[in-house]
C-alpha positions, 0 to 999 in steps of 0.5 A: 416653179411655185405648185401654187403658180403651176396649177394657175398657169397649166390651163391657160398654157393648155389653150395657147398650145390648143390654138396655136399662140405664141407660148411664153418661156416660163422663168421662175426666179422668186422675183416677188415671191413671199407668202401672200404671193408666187410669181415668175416671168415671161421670157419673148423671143426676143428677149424681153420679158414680163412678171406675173403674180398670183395671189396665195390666198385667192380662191382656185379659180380666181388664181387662173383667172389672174393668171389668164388675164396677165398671160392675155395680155403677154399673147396680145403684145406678142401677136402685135403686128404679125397677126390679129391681136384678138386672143383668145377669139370670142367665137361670136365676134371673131374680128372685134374682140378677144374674151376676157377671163372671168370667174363664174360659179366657181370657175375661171371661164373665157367670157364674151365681154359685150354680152357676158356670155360664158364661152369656155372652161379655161383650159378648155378651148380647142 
């Protein structure tokens, strides 16, 4: 897999596993590839999948919260009609809304969406 992706992806991969979502099989087959971006799919368990794309030149933190906002989204289709599609949980509202990644001085952070309050490092969720 592209280092550039690897490093995007491994914290968000790390709070999947720490809170028990479903975690995608990562494939990387240089669909969009190219020197301003890495990507790879998303495989289900069905066998349906999704492209992700990082962009090259964003900064470190912005690349994971781009990542974290795609892969978000795969866990939440994933989770439709077996469980509560609200991933990650914001900790204050735990039936209304999930977290929404955002970069915050520098760093990628789950975030309360309806206060803008910082929640977690991404990567660090338990």
């Amino acid at each position: 897999m592209d280092e550039v992706l690897r490093q995007a992806l491994e914290p968000v991969l790390r709070d999947i596993r720490a809170t028990g979502a479903p975690e995608p099989d990562v494939r990387d087959d240089g669909w969009a590839d190219d020197d301003l971006s890495a990507s790879a799919f998303l495989w289900s368990r069905d066998g349906s999948a999704v492209g992700i794309r990082v962009d090259r030149a964003a900064a470190e933190a912005d690349r994971v919260v781009q990542v974290a906002d795609q892969v978000q989204e795969w866990v939440i289709e994933e989770l439709w009609g077996q469980a509560a599609t609200n991933w990650p949980r914001c900790p204050g509202h735990p039936a209304t809304h999930p977290l929404r990644a955002s970069t915050r001085a520098r760093s990628a952070m789950w975030v309360c969406p309806s206060e803008g309050t910082p929640i977690s490092p991404i990567g660090s969720l338990e």
